[in-house]
N, CA, C and O atoms as a MOPAC input file, in Angstrom:
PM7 MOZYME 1SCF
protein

 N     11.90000 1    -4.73600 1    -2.78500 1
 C     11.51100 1    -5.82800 1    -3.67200 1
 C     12.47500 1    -7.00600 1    -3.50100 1
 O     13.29200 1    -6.86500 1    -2.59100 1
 N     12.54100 1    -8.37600 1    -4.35400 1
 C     13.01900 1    -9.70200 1    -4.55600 1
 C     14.36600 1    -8.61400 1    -4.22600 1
 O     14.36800 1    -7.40700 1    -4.47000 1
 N     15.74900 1    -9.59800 1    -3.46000 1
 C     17.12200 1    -9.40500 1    -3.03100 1
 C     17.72700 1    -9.95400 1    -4.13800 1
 O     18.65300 1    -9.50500 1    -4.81300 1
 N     16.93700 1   -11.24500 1    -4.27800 1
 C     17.53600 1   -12.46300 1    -5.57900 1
 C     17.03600 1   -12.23400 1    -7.05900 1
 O     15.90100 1   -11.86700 1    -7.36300 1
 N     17.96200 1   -12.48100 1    -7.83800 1
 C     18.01500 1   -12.76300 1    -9.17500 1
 C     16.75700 1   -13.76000 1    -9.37800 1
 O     17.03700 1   -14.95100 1    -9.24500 1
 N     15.26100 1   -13.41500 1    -9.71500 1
 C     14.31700 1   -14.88100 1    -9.89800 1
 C     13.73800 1   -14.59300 1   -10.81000 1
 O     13.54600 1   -13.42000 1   -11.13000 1
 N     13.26400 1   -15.72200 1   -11.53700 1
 C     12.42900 1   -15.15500 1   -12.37800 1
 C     11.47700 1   -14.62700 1   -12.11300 1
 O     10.87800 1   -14.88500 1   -11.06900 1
 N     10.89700 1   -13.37800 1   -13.32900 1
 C      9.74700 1   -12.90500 1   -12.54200 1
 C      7.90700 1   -13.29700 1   -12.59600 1
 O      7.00200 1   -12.94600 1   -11.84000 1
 N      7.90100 1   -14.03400 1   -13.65400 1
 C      6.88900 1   -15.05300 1   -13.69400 1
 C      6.83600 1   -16.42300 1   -13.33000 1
 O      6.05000 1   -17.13100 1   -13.96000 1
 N      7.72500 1   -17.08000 1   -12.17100 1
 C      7.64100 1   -18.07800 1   -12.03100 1
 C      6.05900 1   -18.22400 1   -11.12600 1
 O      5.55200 1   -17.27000 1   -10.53800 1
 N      5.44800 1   -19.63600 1   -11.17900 1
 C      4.37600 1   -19.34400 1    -9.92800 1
 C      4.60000 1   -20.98700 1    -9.75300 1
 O      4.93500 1   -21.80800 1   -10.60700 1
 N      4.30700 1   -21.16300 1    -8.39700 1
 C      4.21400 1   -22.03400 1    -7.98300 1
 C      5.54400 1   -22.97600 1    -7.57000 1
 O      5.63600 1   -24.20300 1    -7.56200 1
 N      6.73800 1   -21.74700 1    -7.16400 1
 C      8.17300 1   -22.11100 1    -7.49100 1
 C      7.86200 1   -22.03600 1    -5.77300 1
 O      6.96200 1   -21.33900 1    -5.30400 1
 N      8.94700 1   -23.04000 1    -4.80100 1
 C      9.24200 1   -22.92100 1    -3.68500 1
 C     10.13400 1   -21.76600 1    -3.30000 1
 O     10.19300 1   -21.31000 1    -2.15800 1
 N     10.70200 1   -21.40300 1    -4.15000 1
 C     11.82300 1   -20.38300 1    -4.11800 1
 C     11.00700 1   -18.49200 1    -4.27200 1
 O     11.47500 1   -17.38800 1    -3.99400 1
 N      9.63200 1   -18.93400 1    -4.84600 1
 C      9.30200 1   -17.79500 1    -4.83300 1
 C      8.39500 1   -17.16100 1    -3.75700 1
 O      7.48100 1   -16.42600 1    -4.13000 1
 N      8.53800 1   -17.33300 1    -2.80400 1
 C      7.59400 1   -16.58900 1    -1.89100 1
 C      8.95000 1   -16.04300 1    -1.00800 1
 O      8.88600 1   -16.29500 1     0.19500 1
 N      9.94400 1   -15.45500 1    -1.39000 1
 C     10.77000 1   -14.71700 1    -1.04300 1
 C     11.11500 1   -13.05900 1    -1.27300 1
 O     12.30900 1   -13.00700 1    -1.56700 1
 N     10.54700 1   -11.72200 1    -1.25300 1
 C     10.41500 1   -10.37700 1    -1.10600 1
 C      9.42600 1   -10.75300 1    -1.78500 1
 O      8.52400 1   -10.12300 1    -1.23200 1
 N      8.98100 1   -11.29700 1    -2.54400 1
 C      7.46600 1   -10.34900 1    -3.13600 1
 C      6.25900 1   -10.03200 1    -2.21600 1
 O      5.64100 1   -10.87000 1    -1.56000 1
 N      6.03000 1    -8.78600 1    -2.26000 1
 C      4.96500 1    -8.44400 1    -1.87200 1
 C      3.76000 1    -9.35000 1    -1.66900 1
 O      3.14300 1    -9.77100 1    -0.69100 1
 N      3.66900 1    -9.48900 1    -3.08300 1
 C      2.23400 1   -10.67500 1    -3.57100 1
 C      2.13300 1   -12.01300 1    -3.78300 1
 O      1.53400 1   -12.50800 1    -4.73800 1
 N      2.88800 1   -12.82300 1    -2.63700 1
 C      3.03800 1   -13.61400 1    -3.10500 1
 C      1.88300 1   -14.64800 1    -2.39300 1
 O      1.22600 1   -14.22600 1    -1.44100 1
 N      1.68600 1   -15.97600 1    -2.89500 1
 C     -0.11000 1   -16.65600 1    -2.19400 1
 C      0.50200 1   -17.82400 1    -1.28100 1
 O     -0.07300 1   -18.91200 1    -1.26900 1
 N      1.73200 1   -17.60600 1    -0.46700 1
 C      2.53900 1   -18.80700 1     0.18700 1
 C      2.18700 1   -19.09400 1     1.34600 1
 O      3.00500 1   -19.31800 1     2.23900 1
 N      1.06800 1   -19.12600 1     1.48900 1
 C     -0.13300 1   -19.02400 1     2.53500 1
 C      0.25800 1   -20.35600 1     3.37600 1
 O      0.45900 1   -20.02400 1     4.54400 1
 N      0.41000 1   -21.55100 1     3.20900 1
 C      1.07400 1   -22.76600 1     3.75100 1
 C      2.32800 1   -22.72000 1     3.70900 1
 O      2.75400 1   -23.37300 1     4.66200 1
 N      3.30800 1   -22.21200 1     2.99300 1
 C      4.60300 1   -22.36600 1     3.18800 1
 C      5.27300 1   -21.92500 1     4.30900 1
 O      4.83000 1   -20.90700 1     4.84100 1
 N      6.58700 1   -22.65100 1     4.96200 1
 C      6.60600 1   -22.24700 1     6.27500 1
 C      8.53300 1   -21.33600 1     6.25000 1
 O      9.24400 1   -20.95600 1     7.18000 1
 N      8.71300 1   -21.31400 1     4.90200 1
 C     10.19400 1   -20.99400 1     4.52200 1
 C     10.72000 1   -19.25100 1     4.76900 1
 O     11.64900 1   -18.60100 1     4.28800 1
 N      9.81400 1   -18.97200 1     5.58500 1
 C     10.13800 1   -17.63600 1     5.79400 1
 C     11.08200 1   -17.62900 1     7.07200 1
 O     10.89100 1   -18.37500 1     8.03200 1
 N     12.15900 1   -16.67600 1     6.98400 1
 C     13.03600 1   -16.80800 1     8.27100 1
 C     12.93500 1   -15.63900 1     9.10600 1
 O     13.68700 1   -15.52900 1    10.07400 1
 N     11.92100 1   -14.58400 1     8.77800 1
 C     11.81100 1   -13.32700 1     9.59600 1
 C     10.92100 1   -13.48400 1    10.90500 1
 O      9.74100 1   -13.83200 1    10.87400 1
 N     11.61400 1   -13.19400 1    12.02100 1
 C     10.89600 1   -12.98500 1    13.09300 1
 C     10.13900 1   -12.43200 1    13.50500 1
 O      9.92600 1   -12.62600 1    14.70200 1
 N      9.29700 1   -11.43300 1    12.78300 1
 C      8.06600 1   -10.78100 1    12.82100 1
 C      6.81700 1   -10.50600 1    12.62300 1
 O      6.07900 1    -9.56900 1    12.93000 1
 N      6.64300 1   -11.99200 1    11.76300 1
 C      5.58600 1   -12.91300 1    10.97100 1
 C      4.42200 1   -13.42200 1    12.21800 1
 O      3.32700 1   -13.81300 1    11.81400 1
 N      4.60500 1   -13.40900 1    13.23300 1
 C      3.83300 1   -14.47200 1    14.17300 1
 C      3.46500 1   -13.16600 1    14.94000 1
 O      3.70200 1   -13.18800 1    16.14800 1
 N      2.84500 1   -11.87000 1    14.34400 1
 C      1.36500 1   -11.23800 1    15.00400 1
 C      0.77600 1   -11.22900 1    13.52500 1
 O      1.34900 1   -11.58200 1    12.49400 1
 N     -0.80600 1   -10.62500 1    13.72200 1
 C     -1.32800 1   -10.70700 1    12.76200 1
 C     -0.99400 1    -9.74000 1    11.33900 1
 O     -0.62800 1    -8.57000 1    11.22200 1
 N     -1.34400 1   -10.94900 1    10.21000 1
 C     -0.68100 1    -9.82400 1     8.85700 1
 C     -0.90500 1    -8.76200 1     8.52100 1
 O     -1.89700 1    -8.69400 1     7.79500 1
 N     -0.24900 1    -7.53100 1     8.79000 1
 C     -0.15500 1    -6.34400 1     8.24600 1
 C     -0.43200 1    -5.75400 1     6.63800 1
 O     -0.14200 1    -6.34200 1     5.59600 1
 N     -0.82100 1    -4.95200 1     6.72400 1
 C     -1.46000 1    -4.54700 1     4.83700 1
 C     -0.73500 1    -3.11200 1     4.96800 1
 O     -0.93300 1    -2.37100 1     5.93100 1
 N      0.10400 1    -2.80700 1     3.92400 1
 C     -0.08200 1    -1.42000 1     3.41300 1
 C     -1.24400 1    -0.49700 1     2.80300 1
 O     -2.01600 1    -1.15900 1     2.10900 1
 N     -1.45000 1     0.38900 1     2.85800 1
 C     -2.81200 1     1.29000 1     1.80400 1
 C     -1.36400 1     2.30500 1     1.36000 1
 O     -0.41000 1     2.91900 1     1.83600 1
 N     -2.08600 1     1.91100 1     0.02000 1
 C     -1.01100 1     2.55400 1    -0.68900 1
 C     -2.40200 1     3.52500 1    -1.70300 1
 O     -3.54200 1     3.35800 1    -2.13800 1
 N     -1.24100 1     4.62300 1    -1.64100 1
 C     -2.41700 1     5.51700 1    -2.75300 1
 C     -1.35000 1     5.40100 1    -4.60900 1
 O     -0.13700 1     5.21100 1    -4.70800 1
 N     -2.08700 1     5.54200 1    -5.46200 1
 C     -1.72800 1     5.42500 1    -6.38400 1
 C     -1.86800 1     6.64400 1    -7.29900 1
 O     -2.90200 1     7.31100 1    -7.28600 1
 N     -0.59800 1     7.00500 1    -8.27100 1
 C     -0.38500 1     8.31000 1    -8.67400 1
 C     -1.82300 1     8.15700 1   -10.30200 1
 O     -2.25700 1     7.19100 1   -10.93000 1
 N     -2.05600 1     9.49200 1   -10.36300 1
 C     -3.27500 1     9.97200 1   -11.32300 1
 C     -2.88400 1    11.04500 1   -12.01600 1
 O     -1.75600 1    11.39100 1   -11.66600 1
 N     -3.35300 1    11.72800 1   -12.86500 1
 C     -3.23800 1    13.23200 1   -13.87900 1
 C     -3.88000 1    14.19500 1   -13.24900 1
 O     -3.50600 1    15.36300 1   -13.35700 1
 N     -5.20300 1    13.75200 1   -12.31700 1
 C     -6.23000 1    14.61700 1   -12.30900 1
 C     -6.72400 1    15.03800 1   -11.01500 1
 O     -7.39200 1    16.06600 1   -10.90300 1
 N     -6.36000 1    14.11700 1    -9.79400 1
 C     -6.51800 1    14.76100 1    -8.52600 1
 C     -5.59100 1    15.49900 1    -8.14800 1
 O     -4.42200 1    15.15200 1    -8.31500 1
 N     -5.91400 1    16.64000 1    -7.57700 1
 C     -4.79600 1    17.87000 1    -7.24400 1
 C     -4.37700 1    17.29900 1    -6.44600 1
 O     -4.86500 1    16.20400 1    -6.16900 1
 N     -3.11600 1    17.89700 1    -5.63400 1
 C     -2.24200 1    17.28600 1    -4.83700 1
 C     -2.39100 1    18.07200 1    -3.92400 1
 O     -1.24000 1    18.50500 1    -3.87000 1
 N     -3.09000 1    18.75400 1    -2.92500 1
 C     -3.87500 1    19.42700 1    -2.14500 1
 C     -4.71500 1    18.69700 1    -1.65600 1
 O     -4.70700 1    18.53800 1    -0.43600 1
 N     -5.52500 1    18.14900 1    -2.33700 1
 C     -6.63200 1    17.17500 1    -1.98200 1
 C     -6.13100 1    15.51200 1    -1.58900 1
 O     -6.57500 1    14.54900 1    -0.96500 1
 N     -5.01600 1    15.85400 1    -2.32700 1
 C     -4.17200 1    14.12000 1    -1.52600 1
 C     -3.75100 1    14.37200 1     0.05800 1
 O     -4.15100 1    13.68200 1     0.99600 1
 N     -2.71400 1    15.69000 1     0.17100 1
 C     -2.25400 1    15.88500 1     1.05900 1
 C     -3.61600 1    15.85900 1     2.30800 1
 O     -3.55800 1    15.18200 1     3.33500 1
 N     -4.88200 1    16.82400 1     1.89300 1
 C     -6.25600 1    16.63600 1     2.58200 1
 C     -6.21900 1    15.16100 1     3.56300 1
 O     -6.23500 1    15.24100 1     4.79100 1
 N     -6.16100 1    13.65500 1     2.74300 1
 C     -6.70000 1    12.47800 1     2.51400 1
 C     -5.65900 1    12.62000 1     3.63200 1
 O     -6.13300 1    12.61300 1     4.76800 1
 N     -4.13900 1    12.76500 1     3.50900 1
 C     -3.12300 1    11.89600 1     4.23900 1
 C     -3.66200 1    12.51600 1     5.59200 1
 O     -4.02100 1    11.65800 1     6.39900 1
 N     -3.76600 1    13.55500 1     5.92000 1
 C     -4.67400 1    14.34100 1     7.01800 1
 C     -5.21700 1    14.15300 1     7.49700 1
 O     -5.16000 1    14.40600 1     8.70000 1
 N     -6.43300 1    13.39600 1     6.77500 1
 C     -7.65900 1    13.16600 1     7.83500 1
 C     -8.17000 1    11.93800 1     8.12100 1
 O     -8.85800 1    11.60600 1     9.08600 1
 N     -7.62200 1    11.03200 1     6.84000 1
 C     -7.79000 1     9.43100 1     7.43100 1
 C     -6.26300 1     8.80400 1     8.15700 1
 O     -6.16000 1     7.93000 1     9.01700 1
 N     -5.21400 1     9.55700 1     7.49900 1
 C     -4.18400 1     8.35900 1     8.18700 1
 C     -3.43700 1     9.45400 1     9.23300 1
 O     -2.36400 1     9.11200 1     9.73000 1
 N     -4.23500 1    11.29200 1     9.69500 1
 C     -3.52600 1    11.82800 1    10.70800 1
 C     -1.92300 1    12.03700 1    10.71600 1
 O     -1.13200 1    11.91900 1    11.65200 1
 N     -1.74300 1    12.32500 1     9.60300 1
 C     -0.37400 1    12.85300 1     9.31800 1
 C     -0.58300 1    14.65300 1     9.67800 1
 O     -1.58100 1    15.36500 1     9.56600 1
 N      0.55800 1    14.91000 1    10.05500 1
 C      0.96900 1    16.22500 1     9.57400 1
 C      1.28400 1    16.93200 1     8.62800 1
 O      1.98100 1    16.34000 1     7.80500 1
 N      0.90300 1    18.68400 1     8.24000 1
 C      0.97700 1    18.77800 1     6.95200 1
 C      2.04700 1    18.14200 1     5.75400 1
 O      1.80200 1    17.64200 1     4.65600 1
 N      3.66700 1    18.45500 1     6.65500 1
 C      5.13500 1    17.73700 1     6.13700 1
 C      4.86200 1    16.27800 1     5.90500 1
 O      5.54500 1    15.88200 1     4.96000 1
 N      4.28200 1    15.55100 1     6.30800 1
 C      4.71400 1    14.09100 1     6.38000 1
 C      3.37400 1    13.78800 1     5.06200 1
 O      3.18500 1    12.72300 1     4.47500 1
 N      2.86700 1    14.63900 1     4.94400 1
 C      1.52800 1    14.60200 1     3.86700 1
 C      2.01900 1    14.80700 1     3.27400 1
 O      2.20300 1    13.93100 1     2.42900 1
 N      2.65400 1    15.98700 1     3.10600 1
 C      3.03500 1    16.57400 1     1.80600 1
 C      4.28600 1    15.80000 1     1.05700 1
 O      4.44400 1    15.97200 1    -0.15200 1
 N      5.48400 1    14.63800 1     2.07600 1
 C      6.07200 1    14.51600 1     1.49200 1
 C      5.57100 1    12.88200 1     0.81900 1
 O      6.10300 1    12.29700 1    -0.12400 1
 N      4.59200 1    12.49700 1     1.51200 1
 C      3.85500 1    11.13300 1     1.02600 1
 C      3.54000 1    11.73500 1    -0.10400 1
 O      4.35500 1    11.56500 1    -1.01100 1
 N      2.46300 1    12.49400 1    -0.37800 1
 C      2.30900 1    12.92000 1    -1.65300 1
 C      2.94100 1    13.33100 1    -2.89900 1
 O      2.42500 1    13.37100 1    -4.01500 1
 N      4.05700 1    13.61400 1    -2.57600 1
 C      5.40800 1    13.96700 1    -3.70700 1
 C      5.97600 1    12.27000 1    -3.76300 1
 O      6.03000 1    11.67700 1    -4.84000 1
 N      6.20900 1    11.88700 1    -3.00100 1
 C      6.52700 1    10.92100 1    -3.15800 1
 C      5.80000 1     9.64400 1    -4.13400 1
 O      6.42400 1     8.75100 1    -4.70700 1
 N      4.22400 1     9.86100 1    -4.13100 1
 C      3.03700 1     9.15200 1    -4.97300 1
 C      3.18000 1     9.97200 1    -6.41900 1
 O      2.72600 1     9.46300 1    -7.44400 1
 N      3.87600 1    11.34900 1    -6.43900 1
 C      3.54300 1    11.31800 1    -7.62700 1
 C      4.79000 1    11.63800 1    -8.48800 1
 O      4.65700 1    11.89600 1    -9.68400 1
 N      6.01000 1    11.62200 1    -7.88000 1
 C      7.19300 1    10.78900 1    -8.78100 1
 C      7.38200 1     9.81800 1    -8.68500 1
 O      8.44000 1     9.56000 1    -9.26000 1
 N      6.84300 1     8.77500 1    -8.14200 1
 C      7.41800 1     6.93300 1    -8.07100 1
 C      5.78000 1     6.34000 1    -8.84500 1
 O      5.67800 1     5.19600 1    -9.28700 1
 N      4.72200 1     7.26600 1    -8.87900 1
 C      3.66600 1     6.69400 1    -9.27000 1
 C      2.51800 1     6.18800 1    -8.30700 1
 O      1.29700 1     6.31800 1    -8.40300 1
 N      3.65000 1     5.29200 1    -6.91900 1
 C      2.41100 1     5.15100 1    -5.55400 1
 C      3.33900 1     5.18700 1    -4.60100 1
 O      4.55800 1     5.29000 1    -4.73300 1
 N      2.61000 1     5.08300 1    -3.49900 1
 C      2.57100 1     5.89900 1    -2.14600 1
 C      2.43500 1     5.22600 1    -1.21300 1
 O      1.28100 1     4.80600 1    -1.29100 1
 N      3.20800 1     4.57500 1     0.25000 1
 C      2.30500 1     4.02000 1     0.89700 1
 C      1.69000 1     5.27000 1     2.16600 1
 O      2.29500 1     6.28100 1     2.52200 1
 N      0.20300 1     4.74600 1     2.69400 1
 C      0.07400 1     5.88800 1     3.30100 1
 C     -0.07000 1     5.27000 1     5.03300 1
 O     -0.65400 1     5.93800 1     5.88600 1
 N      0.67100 1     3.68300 1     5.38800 1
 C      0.30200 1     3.56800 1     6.57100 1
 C      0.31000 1     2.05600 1     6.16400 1
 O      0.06700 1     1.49000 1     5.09800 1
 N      0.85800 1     1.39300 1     8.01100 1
 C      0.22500 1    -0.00400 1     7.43100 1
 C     -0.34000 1    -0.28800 1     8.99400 1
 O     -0.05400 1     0.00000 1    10.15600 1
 N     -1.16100 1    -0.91600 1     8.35900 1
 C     -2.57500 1    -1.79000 1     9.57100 1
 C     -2.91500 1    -3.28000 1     9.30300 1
 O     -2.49100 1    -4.05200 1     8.44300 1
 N     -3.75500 1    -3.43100 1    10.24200 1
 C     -4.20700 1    -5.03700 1    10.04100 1
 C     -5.24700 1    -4.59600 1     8.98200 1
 O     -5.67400 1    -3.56200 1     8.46800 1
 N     -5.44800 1    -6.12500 1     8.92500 1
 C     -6.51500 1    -5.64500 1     7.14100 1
 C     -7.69100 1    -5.15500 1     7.56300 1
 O     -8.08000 1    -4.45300 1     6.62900 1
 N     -8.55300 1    -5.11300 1     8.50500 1
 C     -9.43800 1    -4.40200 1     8.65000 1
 C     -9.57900 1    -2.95100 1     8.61300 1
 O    -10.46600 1    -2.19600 1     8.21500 1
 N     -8.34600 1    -2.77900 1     9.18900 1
 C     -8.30300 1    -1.29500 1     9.27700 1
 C     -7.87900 1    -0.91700 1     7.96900 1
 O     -8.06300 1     0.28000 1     7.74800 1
 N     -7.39800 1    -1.52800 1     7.08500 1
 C     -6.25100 1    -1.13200 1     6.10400 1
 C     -7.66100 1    -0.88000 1     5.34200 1
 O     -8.00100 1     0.23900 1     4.95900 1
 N     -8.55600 1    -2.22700 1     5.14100 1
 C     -9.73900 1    -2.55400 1     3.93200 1
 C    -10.58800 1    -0.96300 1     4.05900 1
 O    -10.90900 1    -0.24200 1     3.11500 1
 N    -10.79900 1    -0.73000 1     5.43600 1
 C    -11.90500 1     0.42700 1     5.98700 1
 C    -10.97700 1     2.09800 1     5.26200 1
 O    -11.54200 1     3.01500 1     4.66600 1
 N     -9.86100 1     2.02400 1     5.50900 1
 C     -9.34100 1     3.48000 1     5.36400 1
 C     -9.38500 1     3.60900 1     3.45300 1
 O     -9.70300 1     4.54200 1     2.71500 1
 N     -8.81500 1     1.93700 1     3.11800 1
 C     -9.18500 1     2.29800 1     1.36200 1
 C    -10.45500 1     2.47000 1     0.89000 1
 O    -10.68400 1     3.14600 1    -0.11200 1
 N    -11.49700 1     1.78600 1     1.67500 1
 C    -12.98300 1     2.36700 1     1.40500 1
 C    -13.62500 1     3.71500 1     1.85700 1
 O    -14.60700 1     4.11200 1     1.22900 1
 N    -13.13200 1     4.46500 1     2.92400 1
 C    -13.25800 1     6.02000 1     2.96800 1
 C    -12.83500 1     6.54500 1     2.03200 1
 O    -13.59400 1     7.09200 1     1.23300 1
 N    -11.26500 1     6.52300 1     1.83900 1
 C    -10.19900 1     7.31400 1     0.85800 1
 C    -10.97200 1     7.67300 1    -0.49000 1
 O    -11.21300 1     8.80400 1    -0.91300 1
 N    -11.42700 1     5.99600 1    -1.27500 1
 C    -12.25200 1     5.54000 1    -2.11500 1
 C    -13.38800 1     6.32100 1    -2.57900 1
 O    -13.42600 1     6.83800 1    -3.69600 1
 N    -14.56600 1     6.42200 1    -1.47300 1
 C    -15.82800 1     6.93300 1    -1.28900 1
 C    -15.74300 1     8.04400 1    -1.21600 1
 O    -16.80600 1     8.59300 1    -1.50600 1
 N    -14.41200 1     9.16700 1    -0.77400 1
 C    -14.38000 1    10.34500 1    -0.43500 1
 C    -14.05000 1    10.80000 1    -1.73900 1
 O    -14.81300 1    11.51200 1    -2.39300 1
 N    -12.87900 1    10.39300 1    -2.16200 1
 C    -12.54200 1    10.70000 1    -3.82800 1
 C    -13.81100 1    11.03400 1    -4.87900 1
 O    -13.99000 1    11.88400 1    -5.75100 1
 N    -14.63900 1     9.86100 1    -4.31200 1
 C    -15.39700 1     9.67000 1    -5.17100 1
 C    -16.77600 1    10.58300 1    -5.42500 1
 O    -17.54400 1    10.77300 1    -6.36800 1
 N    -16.61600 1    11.15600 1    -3.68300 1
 C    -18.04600 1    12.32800 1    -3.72300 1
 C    -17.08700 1    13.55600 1    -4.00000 1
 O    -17.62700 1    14.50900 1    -3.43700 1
 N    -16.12300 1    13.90600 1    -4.49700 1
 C    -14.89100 1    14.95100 1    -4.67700 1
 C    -14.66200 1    14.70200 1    -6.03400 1
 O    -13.70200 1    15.25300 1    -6.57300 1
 N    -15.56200 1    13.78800 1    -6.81700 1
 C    -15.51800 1    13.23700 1    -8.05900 1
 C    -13.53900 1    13.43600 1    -8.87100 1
 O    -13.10100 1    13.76200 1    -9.97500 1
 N    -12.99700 1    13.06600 1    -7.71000 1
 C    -11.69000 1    12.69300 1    -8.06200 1
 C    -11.50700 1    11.04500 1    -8.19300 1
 O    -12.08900 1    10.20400 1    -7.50700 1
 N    -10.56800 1    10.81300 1    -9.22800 1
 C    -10.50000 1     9.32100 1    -9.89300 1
 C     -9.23700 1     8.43200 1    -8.91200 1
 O     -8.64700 1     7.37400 1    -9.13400 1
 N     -9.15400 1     9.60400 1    -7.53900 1
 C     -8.43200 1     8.74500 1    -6.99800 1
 C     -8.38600 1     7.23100 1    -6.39700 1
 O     -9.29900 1     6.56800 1    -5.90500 1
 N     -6.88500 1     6.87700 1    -6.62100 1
 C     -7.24200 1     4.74200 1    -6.44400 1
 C     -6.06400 1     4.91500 1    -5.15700 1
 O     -4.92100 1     5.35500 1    -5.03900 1
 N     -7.09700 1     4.28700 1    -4.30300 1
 C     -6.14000 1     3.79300 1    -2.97600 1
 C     -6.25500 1     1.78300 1    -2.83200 1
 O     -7.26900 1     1.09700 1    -2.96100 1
 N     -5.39000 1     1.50300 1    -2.65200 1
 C     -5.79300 1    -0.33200 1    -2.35500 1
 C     -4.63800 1    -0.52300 1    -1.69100 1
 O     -3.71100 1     0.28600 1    -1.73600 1
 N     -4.60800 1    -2.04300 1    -0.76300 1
 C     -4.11600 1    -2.60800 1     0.25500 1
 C     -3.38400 1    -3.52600 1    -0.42800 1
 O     -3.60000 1    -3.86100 1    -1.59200 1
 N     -2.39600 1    -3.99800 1     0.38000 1
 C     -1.26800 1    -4.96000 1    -0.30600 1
 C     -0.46100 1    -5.25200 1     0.84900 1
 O      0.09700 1    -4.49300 1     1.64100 1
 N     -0.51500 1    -6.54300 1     0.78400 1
 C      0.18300 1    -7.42700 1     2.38300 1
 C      1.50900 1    -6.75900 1     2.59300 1
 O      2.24400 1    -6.60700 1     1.61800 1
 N      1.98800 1    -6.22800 1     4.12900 1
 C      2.71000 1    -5.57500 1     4.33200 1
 C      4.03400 1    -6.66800 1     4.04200 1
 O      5.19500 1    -6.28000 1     4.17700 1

């Protein structure tokens, strides 16, 4: 997250399109990282629930993002003491497509699981 002391509702501050995740600095050119100039990367992050077993997460990390059982299992512990998870990052197409399987699969598994994308 933010390195700096900022406020955390400022919007429209020049100073704020610095660690946030979310930020809309879409014209601003104040970024100094050299890794910005291929196309923008998205996380899919899964988000922690009461009610999907954690079997059926580890399943998800398996078969859409091809993890191994360990690297599933520890994504999944990890989603459900911090609350979320990331499970991979891609360009947004790929990112948009794996949260709409994840999504749709949950959903015929009538689990309330929430996966969504967020600029890497």
């Amino acid at each position: 997250m933010a390195h700096h002391a900022m406020p955390v509702h400022a919007s429209g501050n020049a100073h704020d399109d610095e660690g946030d995740d979310r930020d809309s600095g879409v014209g601003l050119v104040t970024r100094t990282k050299p890794k910005t100039k291929k196309p923008s990367q998205y996380k899919v992050l899964l988000l922690n629930d009461d009610y999907t077993p954690m079997e059926f997460v580890v399943h998800i990390l398996r078969v859409f993002f091809q993890m191994n059982t360990d690297e599933a299992t520890q994504v999944m512990l990890h989603v459900h003491q911090k609350g979320v998870g990331v499970c991979g990052i891609f360009s947004y197409e790929v990112a948009e497509t794996k949260v709409n399987q994840v999504m749709d699969f949950a959903r015929q598994q009538q689990h309330p699981l929430q996966c969504t994308l967020e600029k890497a």
